[in-house]
N, C-alpha and C positions, 0 to 999 in steps of 0.2 A: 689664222690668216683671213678668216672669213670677215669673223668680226671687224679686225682689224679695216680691211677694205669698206664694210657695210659702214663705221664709226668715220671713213674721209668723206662719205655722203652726206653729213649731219651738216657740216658747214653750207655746202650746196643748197639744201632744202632750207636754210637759216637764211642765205640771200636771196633764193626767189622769196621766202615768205617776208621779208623787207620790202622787197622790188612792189608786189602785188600790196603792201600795205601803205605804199607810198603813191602810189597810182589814181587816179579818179575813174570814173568813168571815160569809155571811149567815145567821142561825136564824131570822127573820122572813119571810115570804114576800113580805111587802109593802114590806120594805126588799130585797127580791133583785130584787121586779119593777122599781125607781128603780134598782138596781145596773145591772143588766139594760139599761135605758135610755141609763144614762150611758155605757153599754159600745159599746152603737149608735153615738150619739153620736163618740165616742172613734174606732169603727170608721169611718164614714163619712170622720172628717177624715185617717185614714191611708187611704185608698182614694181619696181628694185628689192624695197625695200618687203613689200607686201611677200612679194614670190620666196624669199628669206625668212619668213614667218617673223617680222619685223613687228612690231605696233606702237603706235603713240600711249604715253601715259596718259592717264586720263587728269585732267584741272580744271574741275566743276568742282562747287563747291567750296569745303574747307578743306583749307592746307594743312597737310599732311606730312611730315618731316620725313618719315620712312621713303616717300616716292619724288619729293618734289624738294627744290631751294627755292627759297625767299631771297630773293634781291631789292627787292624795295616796299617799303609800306606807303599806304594813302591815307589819311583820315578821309572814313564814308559812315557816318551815321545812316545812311540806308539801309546794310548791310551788318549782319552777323560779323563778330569781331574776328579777323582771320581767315573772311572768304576769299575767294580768289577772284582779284579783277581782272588781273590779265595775264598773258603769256606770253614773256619774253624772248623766250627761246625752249621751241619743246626738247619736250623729253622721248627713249625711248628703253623697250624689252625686249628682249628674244627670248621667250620661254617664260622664265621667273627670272634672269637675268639683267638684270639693269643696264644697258648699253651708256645712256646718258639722261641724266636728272634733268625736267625742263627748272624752267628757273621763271617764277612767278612772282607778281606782287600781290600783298596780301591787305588787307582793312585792317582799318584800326579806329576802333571811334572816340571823339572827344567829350561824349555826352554820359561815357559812364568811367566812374573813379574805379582805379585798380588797387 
C-alpha cells in the first residue's frame, strides 16, 4: 500500500517539473509570490517522498540500461556516445527497489562509423 500510494506522487512531481520548465523568470512580484507558493507546494510533496526513504535515480553521465530508459536519441558530437542529455521524466528507489525508471535521452554522434 505504501508504495502503491508513494508511485500516485510520480505523476504530481512529473507536472510541477513541466510547470517550473516551462516558466521564465518572474519580473512581477506578485506572480513570484504564487511562484514561490507553488514552489512550497512542489517542496512538501518531494519531502513526502524524502521522509519514505524515497530517492531519485541518478542521470549523469552514461546510460545505463539496468537503471534508466532511453526514449529518445540526439546526434551531439560533443559528447561521449550514449551520455545523457536530458531527463525526461525521473526515475525513482526505495532501498534497492526500483519504484520507476526515469526515461532519458541519450547521444549519438555522426562523426564516428559503427
Amino acid at each position: 500500500v505504501r508504495e502503491s500510494f508513494l508511485r500516485e506522487l510520480f505523476p504530481v512531481i512529473d507536472s510541477f517539473d513541466r510547470f517550473f520548465q516551462s516558466t521564465g523568470p518572474m519580473t512581477d512580484p506578485r506572480l513570484q509570490k504564487w511562484m514561490d507558493g507553488i514552489r512550497a507546494v512542489y517542496n512538501s510533496v518531494l519531502m513526502i517522498l524524502r521522509n519514505n526513504d524515497v530517492k531519485e535515480i541518478p542521470t549523469r553521465g552514461l546510460f545505463n540500461p539496468k537503471f534508466q530508459t532511453a526514449v529518445g536519441i540526439e546526434t551531439r558530437n560533443d559528447l561521449p556516445p550514449n551520455s545523457i542529455i536530458r531527463v525526461e521524466r525521473r526515475g525513482f528507489v526505495i532501498g534497492k527497489k526500483i519504484l520507476r525508471t526515469p526515461e532519458v535521452i541519450v547521444s549519438k554522434r555522426s562523426d564516428i562509423v559503427e
